[in-house]
The first five atom37 places (N, CA, C, CB, O) and aatype in JSON, in Angstrom:
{
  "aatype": [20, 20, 20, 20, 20, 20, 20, 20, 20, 20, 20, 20, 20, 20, 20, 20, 20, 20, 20, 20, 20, 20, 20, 20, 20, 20, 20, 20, 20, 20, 20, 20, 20, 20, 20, 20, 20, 20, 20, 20, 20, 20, 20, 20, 20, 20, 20, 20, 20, 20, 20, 20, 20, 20, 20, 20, 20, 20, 20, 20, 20, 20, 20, 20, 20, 20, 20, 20, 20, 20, 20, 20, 20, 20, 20, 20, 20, 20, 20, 20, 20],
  "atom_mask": [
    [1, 1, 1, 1, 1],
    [1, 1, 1, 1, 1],
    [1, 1, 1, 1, 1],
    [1, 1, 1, 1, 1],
    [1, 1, 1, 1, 1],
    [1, 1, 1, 1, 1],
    [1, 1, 1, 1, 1],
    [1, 1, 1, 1, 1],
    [1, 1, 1, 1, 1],
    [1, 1, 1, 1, 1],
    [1, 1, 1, 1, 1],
    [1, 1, 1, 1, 1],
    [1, 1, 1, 1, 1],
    [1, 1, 1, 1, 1],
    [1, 1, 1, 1, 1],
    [1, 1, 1, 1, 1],
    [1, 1, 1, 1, 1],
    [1, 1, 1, 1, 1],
    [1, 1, 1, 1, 1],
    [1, 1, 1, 1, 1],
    [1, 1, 1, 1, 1],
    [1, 1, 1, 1, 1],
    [1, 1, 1, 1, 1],
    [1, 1, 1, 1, 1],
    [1, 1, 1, 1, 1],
    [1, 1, 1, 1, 1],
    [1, 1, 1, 1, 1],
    [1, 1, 1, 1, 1],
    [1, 1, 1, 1, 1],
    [1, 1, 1, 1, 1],
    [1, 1, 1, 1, 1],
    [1, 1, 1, 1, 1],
    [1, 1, 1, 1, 1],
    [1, 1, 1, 1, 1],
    [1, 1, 1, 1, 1],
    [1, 1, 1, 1, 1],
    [1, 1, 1, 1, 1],
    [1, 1, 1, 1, 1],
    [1, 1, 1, 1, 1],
    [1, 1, 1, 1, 1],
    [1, 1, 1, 1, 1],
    [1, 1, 1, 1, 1],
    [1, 1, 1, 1, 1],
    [1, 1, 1, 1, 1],
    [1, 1, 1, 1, 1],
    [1, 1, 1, 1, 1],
    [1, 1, 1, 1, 1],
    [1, 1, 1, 1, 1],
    [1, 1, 1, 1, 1],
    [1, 1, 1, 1, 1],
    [1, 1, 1, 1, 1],
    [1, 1, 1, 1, 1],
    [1, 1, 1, 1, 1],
    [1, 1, 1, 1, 1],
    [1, 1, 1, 1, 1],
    [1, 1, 1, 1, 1],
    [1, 1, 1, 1, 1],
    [1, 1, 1, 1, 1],
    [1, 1, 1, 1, 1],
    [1, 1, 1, 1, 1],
    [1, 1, 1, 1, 1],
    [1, 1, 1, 1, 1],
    [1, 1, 1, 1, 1],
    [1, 1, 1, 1, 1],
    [1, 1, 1, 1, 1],
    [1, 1, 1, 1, 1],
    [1, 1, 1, 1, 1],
    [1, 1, 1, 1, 1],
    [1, 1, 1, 1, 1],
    [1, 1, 1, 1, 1],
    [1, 1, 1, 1, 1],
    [1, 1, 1, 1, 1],
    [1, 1, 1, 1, 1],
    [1, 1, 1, 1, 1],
    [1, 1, 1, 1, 1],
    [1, 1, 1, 1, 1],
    [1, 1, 1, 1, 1],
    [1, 1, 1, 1, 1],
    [1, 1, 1, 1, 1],
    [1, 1, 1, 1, 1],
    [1, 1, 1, 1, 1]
  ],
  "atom_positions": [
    [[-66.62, 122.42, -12.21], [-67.75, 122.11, -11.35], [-69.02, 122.09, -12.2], [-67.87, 123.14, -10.2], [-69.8, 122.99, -12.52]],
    [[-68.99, 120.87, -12.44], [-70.2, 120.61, -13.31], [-70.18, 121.88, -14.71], [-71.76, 120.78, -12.15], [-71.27, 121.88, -15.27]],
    [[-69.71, 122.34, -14.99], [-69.19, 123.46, -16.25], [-69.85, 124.64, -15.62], [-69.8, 123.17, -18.09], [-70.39, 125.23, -16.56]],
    [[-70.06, 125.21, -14.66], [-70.78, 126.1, -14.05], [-70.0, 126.94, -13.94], [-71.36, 125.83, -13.02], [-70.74, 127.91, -13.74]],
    [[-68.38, 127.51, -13.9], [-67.09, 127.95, -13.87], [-67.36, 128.9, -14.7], [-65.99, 127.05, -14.19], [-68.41, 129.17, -15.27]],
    [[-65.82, 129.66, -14.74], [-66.07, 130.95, -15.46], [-65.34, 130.39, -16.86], [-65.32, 132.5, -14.64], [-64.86, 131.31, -17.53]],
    [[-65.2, 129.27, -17.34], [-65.21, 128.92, -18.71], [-65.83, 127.56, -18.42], [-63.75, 128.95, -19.53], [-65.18, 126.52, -18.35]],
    [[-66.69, 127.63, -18.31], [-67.55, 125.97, -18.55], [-69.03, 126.84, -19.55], [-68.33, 124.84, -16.28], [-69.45, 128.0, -19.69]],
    [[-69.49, 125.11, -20.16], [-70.69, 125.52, -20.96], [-71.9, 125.01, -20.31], [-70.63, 125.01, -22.42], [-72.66, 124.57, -21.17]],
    [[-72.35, 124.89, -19.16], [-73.16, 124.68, -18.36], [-74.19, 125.63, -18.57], [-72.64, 124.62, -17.21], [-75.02, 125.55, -19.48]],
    [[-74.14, 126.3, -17.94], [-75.75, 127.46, -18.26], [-75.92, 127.63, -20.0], [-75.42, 129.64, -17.46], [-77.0, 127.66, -20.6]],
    [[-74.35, 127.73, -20.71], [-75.17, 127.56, -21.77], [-76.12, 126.66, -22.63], [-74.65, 127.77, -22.24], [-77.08, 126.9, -23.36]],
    [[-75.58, 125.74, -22.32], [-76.33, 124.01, -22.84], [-78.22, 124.35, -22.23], [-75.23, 122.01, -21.43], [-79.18, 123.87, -22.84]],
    [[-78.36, 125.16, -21.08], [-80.17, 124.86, -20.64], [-80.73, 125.36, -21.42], [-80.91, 125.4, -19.35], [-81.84, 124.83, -21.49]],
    [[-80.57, 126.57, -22.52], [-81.75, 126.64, -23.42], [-81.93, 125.96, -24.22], [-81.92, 127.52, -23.98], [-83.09, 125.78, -24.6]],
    [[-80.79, 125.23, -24.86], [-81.07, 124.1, -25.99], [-81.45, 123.06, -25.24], [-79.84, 123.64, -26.96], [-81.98, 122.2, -25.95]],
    [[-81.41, 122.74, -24.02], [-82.21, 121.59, -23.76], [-83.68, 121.67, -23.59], [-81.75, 121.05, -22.68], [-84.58, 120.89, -23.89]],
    [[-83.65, 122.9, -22.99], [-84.93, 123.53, -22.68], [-85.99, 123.58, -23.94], [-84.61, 124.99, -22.18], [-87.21, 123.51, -23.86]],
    [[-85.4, 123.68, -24.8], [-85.57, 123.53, -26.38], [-86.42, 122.43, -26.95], [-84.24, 123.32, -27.0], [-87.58, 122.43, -27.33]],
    [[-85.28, 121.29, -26.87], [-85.26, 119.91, -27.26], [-86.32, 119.6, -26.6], [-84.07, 119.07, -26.97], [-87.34, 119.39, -27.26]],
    [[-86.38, 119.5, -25.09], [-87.47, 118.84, -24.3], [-88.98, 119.54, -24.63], [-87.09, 118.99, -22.64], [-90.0, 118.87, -24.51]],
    [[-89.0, 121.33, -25.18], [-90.2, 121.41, -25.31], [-91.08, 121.1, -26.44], [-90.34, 122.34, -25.03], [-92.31, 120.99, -26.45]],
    [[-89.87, 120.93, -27.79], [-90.26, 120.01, -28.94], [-90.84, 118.96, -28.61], [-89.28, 119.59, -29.7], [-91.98, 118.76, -29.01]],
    [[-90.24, 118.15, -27.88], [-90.12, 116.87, -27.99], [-91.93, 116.46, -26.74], [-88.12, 116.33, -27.34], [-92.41, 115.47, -26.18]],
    [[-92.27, 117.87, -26.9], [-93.35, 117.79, -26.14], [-94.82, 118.6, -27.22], [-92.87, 118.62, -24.55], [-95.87, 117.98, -27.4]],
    [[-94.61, 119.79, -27.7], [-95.37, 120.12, -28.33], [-94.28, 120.49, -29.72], [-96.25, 121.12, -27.57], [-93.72, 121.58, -29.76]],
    [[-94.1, 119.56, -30.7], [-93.26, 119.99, -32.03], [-93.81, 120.76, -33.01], [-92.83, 118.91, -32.76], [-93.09, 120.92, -33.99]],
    [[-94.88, 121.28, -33.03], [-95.33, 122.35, -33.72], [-94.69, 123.87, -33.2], [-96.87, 122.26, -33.59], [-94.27, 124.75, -33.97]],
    [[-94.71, 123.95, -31.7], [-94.08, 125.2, -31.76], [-93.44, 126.0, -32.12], [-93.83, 125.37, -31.44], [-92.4, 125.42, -31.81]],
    [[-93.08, 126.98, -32.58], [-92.19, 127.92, -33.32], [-91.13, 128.68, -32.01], [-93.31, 129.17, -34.25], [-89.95, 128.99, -32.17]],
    [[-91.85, 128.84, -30.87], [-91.01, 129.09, -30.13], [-90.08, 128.02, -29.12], [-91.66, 129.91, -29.59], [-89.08, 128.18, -28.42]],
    [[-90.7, 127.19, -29.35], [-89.31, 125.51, -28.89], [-88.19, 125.73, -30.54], [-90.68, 122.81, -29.01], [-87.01, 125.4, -30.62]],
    [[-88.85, 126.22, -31.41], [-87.65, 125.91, -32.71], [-86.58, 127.32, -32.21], [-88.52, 126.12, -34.89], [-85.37, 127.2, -31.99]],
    [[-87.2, 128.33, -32.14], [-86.3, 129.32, -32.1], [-86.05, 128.93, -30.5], [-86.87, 130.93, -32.6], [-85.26, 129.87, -30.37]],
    [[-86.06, 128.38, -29.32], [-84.81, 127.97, -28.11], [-84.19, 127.51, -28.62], [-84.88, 127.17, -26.96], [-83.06, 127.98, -28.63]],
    [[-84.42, 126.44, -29.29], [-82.85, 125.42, -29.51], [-82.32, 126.31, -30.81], [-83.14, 123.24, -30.07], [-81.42, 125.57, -31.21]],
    [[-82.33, 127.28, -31.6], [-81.54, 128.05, -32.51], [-81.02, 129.12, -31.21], [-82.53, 128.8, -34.0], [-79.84, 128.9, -30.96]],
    [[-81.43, 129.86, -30.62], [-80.88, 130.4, -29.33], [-79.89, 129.57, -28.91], [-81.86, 130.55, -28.24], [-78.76, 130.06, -28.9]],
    [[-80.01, 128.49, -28.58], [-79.65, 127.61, -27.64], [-78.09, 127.35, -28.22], [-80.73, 126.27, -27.56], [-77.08, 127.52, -27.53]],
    [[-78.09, 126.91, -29.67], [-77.13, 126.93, -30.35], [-76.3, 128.21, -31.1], [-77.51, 126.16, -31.03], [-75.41, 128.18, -31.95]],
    [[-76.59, 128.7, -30.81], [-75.96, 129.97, -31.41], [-75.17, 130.55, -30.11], [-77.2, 131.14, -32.08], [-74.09, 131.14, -30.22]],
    [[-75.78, 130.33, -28.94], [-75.15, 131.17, -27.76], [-74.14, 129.8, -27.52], [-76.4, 131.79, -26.22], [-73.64, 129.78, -26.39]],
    [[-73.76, 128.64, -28.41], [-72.86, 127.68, -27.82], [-71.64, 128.05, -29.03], [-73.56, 125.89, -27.7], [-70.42, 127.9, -28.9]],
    [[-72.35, 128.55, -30.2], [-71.07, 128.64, -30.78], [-70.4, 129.97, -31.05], [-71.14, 127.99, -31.94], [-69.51, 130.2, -31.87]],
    [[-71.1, 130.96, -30.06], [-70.37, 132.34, -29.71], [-69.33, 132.1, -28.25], [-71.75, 133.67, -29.38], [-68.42, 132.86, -27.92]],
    [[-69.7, 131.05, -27.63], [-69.06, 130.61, -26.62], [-67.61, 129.77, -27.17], [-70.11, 129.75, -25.79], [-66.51, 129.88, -26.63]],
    [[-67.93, 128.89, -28.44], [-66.9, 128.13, -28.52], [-65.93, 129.41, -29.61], [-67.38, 126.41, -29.18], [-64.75, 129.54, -29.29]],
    [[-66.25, 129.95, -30.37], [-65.9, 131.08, -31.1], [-64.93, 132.42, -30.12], [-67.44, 131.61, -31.68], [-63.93, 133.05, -30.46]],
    [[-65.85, 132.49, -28.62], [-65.37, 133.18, -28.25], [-64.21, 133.26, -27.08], [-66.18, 133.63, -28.23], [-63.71, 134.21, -26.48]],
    [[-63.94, 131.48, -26.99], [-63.0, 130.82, -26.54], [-61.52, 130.42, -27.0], [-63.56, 130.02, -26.4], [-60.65, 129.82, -26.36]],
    [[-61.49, 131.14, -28.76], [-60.47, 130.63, -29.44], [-59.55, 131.39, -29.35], [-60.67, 130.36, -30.6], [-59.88, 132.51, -29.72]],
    [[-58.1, 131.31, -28.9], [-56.79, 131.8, -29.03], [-55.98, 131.89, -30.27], [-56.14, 131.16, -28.26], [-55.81, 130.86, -30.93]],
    [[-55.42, 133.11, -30.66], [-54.93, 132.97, -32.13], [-53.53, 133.35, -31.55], [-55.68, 134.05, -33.5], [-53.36, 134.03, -30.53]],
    [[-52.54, 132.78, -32.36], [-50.98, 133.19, -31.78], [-50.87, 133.35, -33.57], [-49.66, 131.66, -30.59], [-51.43, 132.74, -34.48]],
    [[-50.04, 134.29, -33.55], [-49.39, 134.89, -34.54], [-47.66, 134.41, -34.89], [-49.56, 136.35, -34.13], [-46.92, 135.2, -34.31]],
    [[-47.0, 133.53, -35.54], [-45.68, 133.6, -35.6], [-45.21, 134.76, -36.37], [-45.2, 132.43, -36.1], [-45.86, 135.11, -37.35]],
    [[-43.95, 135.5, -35.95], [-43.72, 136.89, -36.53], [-43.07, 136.36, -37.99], [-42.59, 137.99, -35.48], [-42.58, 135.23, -37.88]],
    [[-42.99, 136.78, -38.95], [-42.43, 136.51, -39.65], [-41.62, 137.65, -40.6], [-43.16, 135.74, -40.03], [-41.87, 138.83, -40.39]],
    [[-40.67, 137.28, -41.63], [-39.98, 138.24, -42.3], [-41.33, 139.65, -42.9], [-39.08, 137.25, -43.68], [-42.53, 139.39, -42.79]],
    [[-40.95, 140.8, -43.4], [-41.61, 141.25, -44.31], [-41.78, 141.07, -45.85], [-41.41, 142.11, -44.11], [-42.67, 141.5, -46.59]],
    [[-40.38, 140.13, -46.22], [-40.45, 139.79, -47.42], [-41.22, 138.32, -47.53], [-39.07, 139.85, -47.94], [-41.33, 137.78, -48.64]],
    [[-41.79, 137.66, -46.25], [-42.85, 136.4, -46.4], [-43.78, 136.9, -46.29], [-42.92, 135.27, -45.55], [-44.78, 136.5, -46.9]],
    [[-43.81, 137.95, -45.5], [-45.45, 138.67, -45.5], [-45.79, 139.1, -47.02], [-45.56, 140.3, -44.42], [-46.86, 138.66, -47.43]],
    [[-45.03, 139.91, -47.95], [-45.07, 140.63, -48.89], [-45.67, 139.6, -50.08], [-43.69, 141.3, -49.07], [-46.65, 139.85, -50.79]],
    [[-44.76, 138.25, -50.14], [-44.98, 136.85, -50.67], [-46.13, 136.18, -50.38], [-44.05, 136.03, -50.26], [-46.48, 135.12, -50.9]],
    [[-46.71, 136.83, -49.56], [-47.93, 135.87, -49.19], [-49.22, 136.53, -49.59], [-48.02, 135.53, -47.56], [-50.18, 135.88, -49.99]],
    [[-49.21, 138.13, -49.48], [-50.32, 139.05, -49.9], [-50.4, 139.46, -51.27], [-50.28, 140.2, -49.18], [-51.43, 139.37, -51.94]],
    [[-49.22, 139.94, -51.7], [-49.32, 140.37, -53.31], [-49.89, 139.2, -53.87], [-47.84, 140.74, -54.13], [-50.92, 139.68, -54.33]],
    [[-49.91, 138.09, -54.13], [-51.23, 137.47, -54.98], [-52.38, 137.18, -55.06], [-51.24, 136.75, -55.23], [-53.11, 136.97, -56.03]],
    [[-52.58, 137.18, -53.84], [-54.3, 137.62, -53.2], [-54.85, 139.37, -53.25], [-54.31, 137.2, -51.2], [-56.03, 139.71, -53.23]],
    [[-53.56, 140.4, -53.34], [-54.01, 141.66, -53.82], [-54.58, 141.27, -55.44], [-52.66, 142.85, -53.73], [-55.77, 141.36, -55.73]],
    [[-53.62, 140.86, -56.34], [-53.43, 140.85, -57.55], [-54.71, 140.32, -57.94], [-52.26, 140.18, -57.95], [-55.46, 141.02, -58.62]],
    [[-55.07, 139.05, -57.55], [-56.13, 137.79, -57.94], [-57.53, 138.85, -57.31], [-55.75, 135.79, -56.81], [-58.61, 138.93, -57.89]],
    [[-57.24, 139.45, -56.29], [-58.92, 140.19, -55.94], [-59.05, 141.09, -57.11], [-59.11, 141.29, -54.29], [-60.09, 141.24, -57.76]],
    [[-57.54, 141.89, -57.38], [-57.91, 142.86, -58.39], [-58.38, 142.17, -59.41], [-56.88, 143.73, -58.83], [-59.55, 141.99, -59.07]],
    [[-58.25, 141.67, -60.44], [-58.33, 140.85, -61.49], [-59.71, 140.63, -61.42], [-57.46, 139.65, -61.49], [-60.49, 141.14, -62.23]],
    [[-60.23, 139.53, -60.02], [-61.85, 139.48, -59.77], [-62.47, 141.32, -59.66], [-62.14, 138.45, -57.93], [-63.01, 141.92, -60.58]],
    [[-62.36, 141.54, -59.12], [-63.04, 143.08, -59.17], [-63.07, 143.85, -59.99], [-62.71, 143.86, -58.47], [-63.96, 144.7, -60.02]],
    [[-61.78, 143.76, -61.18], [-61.75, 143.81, -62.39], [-62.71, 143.88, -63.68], [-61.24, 143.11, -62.42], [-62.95, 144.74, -64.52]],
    [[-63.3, 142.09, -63.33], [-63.67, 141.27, -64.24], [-65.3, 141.89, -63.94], [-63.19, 139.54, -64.02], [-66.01, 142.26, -64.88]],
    [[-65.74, 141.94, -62.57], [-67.07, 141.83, -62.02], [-67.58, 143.46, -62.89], [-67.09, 141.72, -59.94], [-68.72, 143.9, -62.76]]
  ]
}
């Protein structure tokens, strides 16, 4: 319903417009720059906070294969630093 729902981006989209339109009226403002950084930031904590992660289970000896060289390679960097 118009994104007004309990996952739509409707209310979030009005401060960045609210934003845009008050630039696009006085563009010196500092506070039209920081709405539309509001504006966008509360869209990509929305799209961020919309994301589903599924996990496939896998062996412990693919897990083991997959981390020991990223242990090894950080040590080496942390090492070096």
């Amino acid at each position: 319903m118009w994104g007004l729902g309990n996952r739509g981006f409707g209310w979030s989209l009005a401060p960045l417009l609210m934003g845009v339109s008050w630039v696009m009226v006085n563009h010196r403002s500092p506070w039209a720059s920081g709405l539309i950084v509001v504006g966008v930031g509360i869209i990509v904590l929305e799209i961020i906070g919309s994301l589903v992660f599924y996990f496939r289970p896998i062996s412990l000896t693919t897990l083991l294969i997959i981390l020991i060289p990223g242990a090894v390679g950080l040590t080496l960097v942390g090492k070096h630093l």
